[in-house]
VOLOKOL-9939 format. One record per atom (N, C-alpha, C, O): atom name; x, y, z; residue in three letters. Coordinates in nm, 2 decimals, always signed. Atoms other than C-alpha are relative to their C-alpha. Last residue first. Layout:
VOLOKOL-9939
 atomo      u      v      w residuo
    CA      X      Y      Z     ALA
...
***
This chain:
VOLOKOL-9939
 atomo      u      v      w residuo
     N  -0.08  +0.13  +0.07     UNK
    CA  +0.56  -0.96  -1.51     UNK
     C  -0.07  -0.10  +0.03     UNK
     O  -0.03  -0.21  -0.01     UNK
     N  -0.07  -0.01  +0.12     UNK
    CA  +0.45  -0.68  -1.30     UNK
     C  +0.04  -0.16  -0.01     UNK
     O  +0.06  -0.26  +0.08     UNK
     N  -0.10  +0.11  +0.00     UNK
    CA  +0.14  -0.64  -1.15     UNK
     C  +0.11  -0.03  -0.10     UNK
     O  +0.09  -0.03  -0.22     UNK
     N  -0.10  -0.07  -0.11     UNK
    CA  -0.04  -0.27  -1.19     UNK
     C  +0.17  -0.16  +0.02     UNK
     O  +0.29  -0.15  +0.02     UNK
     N  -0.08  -0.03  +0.11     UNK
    CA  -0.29  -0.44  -1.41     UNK
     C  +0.15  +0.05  +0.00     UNK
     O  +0.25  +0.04  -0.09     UNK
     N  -0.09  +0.10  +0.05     UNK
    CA  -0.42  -0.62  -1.15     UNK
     C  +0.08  +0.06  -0.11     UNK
     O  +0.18  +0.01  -0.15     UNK
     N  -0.14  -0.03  -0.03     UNK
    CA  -0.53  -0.28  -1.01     UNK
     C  +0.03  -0.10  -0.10     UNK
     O  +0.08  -0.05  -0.20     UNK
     N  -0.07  -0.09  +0.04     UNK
    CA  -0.87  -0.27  -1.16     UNK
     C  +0.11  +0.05  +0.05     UNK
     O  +0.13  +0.17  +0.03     UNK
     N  -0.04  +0.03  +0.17     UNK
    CA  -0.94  -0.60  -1.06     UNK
     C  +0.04  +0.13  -0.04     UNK
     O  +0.16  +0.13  -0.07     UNK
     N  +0.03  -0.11  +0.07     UNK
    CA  -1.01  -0.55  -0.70     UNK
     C  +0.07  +0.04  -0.14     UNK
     O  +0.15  +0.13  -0.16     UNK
     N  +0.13  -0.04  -0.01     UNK
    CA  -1.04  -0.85  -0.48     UNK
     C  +0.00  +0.11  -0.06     UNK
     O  -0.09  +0.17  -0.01     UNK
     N  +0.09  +0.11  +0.06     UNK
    CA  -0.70  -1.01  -0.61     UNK
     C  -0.15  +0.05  -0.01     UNK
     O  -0.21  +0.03  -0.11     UNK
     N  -0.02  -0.01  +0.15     UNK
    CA  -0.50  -0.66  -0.57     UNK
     C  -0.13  -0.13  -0.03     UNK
     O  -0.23  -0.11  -0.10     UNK
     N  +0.07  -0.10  +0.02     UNK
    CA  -0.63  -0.66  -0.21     UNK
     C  +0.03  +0.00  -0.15     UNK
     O  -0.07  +0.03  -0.21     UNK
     N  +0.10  -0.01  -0.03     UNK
    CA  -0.48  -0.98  -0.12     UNK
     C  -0.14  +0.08  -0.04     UNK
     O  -0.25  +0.03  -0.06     UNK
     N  +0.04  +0.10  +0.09     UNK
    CA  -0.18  -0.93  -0.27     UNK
     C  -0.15  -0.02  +0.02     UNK
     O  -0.22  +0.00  -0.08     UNK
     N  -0.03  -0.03  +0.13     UNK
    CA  -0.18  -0.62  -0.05     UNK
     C  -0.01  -0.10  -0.13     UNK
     O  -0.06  -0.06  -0.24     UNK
     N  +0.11  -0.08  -0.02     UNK
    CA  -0.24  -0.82  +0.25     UNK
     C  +0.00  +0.07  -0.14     UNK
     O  -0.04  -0.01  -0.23     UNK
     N  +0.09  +0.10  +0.03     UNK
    CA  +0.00  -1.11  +0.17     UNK
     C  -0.15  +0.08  +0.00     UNK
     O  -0.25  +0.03  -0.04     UNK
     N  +0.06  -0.07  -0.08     UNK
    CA  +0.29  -0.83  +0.14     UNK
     C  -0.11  -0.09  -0.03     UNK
     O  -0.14  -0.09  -0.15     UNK
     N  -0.04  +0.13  -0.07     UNK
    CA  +0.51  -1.02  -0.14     UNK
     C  -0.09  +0.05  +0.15     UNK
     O  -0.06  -0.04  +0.23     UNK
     N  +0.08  -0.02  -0.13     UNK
    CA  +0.30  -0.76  -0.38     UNK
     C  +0.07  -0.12  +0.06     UNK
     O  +0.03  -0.23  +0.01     UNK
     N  -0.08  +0.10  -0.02     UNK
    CA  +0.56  -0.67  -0.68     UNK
     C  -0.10  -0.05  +0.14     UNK
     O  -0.06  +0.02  +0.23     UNK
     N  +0.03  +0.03  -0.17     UNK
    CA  +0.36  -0.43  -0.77     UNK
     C  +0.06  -0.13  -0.09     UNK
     O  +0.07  -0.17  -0.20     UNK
     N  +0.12  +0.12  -0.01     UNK
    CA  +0.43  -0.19  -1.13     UNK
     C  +0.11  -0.06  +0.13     UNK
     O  +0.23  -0.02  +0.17     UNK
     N  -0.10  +0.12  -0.08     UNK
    CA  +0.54  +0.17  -1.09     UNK
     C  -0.10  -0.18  -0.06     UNK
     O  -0.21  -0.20  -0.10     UNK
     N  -0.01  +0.13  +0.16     UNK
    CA  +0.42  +0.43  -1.39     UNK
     C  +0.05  -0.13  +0.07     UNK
     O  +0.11  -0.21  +0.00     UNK
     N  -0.16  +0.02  +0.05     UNK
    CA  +0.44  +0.70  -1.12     UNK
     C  +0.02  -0.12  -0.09     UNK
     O  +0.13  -0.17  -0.10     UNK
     N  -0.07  -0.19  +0.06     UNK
    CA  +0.05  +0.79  -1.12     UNK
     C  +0.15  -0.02  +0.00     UNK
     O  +0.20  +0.06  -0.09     UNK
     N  +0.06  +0.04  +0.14     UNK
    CA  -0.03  +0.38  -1.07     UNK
     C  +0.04  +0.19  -0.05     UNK
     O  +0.09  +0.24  -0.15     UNK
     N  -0.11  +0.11  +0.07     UNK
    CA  +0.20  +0.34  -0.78     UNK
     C  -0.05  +0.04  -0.13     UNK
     O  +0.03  +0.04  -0.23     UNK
     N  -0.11  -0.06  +0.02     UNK
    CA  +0.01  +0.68  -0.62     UNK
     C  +0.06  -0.08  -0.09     UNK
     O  +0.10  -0.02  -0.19     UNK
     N  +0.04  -0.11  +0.11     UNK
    CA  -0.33  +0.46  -0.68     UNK
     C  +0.12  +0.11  +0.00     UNK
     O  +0.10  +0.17  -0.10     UNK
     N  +0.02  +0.04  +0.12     UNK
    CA  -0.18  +0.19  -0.51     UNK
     C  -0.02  +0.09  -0.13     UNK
     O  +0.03  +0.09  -0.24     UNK
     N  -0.10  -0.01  +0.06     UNK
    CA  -0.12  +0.38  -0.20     UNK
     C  +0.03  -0.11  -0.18     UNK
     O  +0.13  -0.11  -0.25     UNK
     N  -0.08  -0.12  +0.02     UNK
    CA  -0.42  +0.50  -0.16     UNK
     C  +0.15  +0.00  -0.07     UNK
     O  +0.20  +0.07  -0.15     UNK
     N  +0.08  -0.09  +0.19     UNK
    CA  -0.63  +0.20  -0.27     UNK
     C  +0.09  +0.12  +0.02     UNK
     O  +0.11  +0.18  -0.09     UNK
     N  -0.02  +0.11  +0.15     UNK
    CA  -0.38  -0.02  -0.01     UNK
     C  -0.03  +0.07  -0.10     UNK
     O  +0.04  +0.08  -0.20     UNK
     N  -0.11  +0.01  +0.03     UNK
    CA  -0.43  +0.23  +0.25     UNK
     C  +0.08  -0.02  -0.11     UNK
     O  +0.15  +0.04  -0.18     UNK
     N  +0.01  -0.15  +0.06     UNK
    CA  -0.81  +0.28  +0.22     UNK
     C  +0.14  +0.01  -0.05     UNK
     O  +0.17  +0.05  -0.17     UNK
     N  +0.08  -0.02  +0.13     UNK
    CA  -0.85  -0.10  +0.20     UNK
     C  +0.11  +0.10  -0.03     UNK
     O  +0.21  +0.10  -0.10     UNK
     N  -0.01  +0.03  +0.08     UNK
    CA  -0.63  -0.11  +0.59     UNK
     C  -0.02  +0.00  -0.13     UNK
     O  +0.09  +0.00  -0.18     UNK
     N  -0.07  -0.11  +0.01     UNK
    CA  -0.84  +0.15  +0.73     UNK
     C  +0.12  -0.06  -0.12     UNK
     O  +0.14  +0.00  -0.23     UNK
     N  -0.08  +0.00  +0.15     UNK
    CA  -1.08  -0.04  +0.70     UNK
     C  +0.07  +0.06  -0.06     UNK
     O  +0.06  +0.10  -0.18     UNK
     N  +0.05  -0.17  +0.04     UNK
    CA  -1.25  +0.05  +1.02     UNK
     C  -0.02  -0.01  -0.15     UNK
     O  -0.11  +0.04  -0.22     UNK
     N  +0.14  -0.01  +0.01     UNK
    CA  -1.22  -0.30  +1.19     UNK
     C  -0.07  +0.08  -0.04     UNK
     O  -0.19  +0.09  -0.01     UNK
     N  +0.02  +0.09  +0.03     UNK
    CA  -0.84  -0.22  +1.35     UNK
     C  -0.19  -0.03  +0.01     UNK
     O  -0.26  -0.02  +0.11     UNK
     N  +0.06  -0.02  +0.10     UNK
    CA  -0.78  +0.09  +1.44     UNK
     C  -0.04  -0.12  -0.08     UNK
     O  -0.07  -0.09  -0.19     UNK
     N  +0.12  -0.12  -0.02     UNK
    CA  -0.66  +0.09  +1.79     UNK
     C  -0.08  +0.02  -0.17     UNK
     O  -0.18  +0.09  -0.17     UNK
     N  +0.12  +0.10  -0.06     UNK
    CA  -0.52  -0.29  +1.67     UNK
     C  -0.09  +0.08  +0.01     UNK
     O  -0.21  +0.05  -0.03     UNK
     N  +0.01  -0.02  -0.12     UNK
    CA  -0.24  -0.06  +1.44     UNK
     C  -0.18  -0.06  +0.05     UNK
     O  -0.28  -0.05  -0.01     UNK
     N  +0.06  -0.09  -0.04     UNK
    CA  -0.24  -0.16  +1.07     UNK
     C  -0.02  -0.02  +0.22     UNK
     O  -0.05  -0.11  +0.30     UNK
     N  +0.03  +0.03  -0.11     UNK
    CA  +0.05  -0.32  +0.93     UNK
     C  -0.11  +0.09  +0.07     UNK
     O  -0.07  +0.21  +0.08     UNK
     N  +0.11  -0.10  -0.08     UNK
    CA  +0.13  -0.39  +0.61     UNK
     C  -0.05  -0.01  +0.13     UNK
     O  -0.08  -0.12  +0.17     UNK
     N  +0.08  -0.02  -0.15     UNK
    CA  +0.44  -0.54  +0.51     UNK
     C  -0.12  +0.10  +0.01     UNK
     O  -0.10  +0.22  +0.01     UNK
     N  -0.02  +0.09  -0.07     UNK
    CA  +0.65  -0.63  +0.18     UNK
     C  -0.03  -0.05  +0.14     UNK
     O  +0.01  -0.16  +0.20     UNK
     N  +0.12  +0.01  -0.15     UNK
    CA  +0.48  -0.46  -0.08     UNK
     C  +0.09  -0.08  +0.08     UNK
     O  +0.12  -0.18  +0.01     UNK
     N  +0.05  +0.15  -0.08     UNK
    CA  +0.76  -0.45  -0.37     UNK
     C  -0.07  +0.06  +0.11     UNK
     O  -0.02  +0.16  +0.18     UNK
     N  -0.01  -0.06  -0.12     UNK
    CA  +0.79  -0.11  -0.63     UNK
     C  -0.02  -0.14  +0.09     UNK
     O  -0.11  -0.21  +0.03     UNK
     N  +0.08  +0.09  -0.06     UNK
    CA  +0.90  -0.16  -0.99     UNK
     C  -0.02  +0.01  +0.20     UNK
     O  +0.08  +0.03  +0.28     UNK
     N  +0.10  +0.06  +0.05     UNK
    CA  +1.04  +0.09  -1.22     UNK
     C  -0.11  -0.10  +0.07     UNK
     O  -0.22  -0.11  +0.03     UNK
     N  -0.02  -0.01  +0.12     UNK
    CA  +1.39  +0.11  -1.10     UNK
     C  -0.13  -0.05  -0.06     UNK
     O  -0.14  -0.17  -0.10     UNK
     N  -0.07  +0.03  +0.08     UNK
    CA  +1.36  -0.05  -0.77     UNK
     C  -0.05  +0.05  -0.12     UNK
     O  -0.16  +0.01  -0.15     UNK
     N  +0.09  -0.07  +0.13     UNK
    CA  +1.15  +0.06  -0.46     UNK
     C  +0.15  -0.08  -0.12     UNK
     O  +0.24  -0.15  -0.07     UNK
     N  -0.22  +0.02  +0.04     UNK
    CA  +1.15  -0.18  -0.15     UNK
     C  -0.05  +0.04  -0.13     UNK
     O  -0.15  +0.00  -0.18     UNK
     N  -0.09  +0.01  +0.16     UNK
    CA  +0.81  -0.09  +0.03     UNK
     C  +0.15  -0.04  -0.02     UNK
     O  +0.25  -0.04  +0.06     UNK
     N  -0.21  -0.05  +0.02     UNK
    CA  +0.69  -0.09  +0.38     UNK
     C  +0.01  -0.06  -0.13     UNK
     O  -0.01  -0.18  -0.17     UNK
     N  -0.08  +0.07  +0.05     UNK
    CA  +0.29  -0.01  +0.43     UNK
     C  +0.10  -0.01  -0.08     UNK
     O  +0.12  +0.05  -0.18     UNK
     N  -0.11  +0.02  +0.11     UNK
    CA  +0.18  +0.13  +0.71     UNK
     C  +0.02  -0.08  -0.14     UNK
     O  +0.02  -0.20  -0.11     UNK
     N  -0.01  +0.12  +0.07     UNK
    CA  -0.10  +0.24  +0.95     UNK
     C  +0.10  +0.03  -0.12     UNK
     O  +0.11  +0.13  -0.19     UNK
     N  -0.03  +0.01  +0.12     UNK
    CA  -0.03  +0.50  +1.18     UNK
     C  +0.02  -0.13  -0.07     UNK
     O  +0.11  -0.21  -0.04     UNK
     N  -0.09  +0.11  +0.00     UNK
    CA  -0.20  +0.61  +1.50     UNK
     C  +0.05  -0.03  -0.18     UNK
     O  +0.00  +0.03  -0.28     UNK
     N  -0.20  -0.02  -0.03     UNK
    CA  -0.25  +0.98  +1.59     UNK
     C  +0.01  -0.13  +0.01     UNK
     O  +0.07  -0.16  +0.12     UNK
     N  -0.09  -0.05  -0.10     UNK
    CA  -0.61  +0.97  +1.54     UNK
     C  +0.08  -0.05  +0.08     UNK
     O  +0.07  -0.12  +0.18     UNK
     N  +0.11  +0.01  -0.11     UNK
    CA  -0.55  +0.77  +1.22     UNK
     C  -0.03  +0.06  +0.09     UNK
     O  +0.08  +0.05  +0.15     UNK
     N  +0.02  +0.00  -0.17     UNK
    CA  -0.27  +0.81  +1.02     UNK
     C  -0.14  +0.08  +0.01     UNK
     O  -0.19  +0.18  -0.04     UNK
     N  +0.13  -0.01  -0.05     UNK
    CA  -0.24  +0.64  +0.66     UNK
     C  +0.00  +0.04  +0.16     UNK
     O  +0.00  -0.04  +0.25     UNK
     N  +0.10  +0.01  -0.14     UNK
    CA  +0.11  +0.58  +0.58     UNK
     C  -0.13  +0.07  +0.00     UNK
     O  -0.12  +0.17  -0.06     UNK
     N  +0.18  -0.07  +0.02     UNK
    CA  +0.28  +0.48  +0.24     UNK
     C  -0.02  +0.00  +0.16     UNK
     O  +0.00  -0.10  +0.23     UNK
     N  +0.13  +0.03  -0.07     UNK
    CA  +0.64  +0.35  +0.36     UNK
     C  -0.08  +0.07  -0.07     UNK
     O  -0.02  +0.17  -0.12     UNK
     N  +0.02  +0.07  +0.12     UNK
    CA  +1.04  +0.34  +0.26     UNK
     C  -0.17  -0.05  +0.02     UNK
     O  -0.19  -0.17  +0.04     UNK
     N  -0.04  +0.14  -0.11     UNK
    CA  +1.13  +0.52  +0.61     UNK
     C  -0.03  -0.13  -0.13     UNK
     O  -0.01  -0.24  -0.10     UNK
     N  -0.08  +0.03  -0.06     UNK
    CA  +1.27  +0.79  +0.39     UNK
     C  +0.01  -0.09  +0.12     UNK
     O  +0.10  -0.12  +0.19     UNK
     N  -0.12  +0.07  +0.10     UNK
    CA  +1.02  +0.78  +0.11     UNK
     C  +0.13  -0.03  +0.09     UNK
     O  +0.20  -0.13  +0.05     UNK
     N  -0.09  -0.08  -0.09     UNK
    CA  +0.69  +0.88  +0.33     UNK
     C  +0.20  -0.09  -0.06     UNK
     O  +0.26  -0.19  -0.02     UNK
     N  -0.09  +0.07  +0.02     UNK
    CA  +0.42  +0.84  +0.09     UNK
     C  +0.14  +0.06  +0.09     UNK
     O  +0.18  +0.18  +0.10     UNK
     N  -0.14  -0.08  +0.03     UNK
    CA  +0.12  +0.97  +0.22     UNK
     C  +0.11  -0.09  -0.01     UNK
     O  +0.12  -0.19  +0.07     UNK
     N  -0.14  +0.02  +0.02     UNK
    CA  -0.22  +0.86  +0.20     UNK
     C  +0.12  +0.02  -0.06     UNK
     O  +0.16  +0.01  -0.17     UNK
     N  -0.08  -0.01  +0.15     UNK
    CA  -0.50  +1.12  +0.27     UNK
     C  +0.14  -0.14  +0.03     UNK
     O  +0.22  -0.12  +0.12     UNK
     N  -0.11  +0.09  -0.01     UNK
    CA  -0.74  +1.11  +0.57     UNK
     C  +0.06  -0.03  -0.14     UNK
     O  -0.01  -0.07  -0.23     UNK
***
């Protein structure tokens, strides 16, 4: 299971068998905003969510992006894993 960045619905996804967990971005010049994650119920209690988050975070951190996390889940996940915070802009 790899997360992929899918640039034309503005999303990272994570798919599961054949469900897909998301999360929707707004990109700007340097900075990327969280503003939804959503993981499907069939998958829900896996952690699929986490994997998401570390996947797609860890792309933000190979394109030089910093988080704007308005996504409560993603904020969420930045607080419990310090070696992102760095990623936070401003």
């Amino acid at each position: 299971m790899e997360v992929q960045d899918n640039p034309e619905k503005h999303q990272f996804e994570l798919i599961v068998d054949g469900h897909t967990a998301l999360a929707a971005y707004r990109l700007k010049p340097g900075v990327i905003t969280f503003i939804h994650t959503e993981v499907p119920k069939e998958l829900g209690g896996r952690g699929i969510g986490g994997q998401l988050a570390k996947g797609a975070l860890d792309q933000v951190r190979e394109r030089g992006l910093k988080v704007v996390p308005i996504c409560p889940f993603i904020k969420a996940y930045i607080e419990k894993h310090p070696e992102y915070q760095d990623l936070l802009a401003g």
